[in-house]
C-alpha positions as CSV (number, residue, x, y, z in Angstrom):
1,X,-3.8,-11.7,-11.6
2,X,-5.3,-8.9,-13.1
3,X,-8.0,-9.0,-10.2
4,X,-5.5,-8.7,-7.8
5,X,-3.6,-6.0,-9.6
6,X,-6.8,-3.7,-9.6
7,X,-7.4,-4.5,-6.0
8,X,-3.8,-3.3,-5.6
9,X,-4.2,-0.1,-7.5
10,X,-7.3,0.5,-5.7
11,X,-6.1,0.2,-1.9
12,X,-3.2,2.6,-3.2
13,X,-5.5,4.8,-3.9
14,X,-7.5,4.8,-0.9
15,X,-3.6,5.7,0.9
16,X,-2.9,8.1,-1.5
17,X,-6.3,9.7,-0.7
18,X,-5.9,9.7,3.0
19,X,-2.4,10.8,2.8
20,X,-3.5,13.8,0.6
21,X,-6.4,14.8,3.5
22,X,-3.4,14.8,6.0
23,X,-2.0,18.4,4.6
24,X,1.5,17.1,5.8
25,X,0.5,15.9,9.1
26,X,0.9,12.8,8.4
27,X,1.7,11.1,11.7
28,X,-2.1,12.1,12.4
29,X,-3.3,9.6,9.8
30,X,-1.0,6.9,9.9
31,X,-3.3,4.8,12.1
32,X,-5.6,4.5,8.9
33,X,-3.5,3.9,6.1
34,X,-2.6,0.4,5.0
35,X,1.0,-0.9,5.0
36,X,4.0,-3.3,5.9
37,X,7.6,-3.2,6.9
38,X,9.8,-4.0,4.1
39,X,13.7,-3.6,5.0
40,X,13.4,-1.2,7.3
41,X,11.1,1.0,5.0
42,X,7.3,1.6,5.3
43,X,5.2,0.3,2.4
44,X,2.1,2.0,1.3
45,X,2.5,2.1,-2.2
46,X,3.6,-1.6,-3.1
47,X,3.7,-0.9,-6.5
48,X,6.6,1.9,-6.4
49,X,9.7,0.7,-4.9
50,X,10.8,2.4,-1.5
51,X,11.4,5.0,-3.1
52,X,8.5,5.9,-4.7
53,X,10.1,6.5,-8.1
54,X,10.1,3.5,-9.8
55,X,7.6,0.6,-11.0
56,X,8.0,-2.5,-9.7
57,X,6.1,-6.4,-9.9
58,X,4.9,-6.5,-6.3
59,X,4.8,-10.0,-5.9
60,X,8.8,-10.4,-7.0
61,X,9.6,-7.4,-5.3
62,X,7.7,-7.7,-1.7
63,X,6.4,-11.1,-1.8
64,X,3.4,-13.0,-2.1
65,X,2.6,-12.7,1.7
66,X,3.4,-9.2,2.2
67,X,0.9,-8.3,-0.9
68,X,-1.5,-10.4,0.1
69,X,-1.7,-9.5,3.8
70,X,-1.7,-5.9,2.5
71,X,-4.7,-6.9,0.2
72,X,-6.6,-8.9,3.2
73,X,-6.1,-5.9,5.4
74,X,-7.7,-3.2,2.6
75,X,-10.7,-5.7,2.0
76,X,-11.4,-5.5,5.7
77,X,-12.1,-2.2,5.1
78,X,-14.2,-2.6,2.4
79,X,-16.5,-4.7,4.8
């Protein structure tokens, strides 16, 4: 658990990074940022809520497929 929470914290990061490069163009980096659909709202940040204010459990929140697709999809980058 605490593996995959680092791993977590980690791929957030790398978003964070790549949205901070953008310099509020972010349409022209959203091809390289990780995320999934959750009710209608983009996830990058899976542990915030939607709206970014407010810690949550990612697993109970988002579910255990969403946050592990979302952690596949950052270790593919780390290949």
């Amino acid at each position: 658990m605490q593996n995959e929470k680092d791993l977590l914290k980690k791929a957030v990061n790398y978003n964070q990074n790549i949205l901070n490069e953008a310099a509020g163009d972010i349409d022209s980096v959203l091809h390289k940022i990780i995320y999934f659909d959750y009710k209608s709202h983009t996830i990058w940040n899976p542990l915030k809520d939607e709206s970014l204010r407010y810690d949550v459990d990612p697993t109970d929140k988002y579910g255990e497929d969403k946050i592990k697709s979302f952690l596949d999809n950052y270790k593919k980058l780390e290949e």
